[in-house]
C-alpha positions in Angstrom: 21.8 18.4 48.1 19.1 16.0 46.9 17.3 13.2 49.5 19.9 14.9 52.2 18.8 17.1 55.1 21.2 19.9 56.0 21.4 21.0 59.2 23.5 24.5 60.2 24.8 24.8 63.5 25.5 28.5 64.9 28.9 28.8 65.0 30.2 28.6 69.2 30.4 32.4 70.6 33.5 34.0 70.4 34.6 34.7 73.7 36.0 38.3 73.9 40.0 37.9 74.6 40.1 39.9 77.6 37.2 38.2 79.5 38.9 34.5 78.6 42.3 36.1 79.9 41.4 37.3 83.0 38.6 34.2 83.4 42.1 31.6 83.2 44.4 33.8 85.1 41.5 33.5 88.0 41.9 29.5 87.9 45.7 30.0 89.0 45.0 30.7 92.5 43.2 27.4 93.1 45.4 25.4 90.9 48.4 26.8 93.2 47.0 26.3 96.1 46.0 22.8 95.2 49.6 21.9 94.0 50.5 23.3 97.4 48.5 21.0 99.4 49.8 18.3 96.7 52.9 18.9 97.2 52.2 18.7 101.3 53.8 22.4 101.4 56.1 24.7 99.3 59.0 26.8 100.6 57.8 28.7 102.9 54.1 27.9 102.3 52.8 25.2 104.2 49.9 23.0 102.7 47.6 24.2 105.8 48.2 28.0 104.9 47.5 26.5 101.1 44.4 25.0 102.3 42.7 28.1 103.9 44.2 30.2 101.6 42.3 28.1 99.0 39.1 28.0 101.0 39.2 31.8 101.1 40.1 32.4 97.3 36.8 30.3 97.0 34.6 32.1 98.9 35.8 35.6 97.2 35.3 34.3 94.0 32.0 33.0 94.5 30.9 36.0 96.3 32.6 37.7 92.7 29.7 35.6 90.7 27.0 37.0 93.0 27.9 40.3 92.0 27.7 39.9 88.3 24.1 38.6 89.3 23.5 41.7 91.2 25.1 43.9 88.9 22.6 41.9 86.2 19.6 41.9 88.1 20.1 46.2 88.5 19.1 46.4 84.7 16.2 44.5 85.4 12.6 46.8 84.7 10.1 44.5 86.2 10.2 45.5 89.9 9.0 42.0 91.0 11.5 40.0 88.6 14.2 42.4 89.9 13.6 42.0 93.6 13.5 38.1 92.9 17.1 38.3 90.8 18.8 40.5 93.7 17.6 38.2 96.6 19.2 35.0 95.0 22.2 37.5 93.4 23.3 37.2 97.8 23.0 33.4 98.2 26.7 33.1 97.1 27.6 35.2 99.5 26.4 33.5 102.0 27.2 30.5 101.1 30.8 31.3 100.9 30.7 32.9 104.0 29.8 29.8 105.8 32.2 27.8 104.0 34.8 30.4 105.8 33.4 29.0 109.1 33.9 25.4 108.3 36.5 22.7 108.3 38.2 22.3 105.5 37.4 19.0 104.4 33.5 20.3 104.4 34.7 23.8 103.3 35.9 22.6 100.1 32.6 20.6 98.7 30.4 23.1 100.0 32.1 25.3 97.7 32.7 22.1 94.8 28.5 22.0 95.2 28.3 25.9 94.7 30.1 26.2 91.9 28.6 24.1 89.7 25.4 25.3 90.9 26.4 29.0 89.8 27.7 27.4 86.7 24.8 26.1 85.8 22.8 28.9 86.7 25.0 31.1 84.9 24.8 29.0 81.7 21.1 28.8 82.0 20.8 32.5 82.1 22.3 32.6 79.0 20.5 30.0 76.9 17.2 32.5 78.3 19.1 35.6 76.7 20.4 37.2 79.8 23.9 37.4 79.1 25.6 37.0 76.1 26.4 33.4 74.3 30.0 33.6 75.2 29.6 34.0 78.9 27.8 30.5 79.0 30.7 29.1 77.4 33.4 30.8 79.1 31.5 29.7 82.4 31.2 25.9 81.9 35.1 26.0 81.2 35.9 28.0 84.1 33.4 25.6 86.6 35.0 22.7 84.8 38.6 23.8 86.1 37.6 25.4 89.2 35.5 22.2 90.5 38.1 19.6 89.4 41.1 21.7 91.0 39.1 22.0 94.2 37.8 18.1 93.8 41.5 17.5 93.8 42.1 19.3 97.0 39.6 17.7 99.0 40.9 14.0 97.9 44.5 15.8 99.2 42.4 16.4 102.2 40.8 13.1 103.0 43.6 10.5 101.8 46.9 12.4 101.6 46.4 14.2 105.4 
């Protein structure tokens, strides 16, 4: 190709079918629980067990991420960079441990804000090389669904309630 520039693109990681499975079948507890609250309450579900139910399926799941970090950071050689990894692998934790203790209304953007925070972490992790391609993709999808479903909840929250 004369007078053209050609540029190549690395084809997007594959993301291995299990991990993409399992990584979707994780949103349906928050979109449930959000049509719940939508739906001001289904069958014998009310929209306030829907709320703290979601709320809790939160926090696990965030406390979930922190454990990939700590189960990362273990491989870690360099003591100091180790030590450093396993000390922020908690903060999830604790974070979703305190949105346990709050109102829901607050609940529900603490965890909004922590999510995409762990997204991006996770994603940036991987652009350094510390997971593989296809867990920075599979994470920005999984953020993307995970903070708009709970976005979702919390307008349910403030205008709907």
């Amino acid at each position: 190709m004369t007078g053209t520039l050609a540029t190549t693109r690395a084809a997007p990681p594959t993301i291995p079918s299990s991990a993409a499975l399992l990584g979707y079948f994780g949103v349906l507890p928050f979109a449930a629980g959000a049509a719940i609250m939508v739906l001001d309450g289904v069958g014998p579900i009310s929209a306030a067990t829907a709320q703290v139910a979601l709320v809790a399926y939160g926090a696990v799941i965030l406390s979930f991420l922190g454990g990939i970090r700590w189960g990362a950071g273990l491989r870690i050689r360099d003591e100091d960079m180790r030590g450093r990894v396993l000390a922020l692998s908690v903060i999830p934790s604790l974070i979703a441990w305190v949105a346990l203790l709050m109102p829901a209304l607050y609940a529900l953007g603490l965890l909004v804000a922590a999510f995409v925070a762990q997204g991006a972490w996770d994603v940036r992790s991987t652009q350094d090389g510390h997971f593989p391609r296809w867990f920075g993709q599979l994470r920005i999808r999984l953020t993307l669904m995970v903070t708009l479903i709970l976005i979702v909840a919390t307008f349910v929250l403030m205008f709907l309630r």
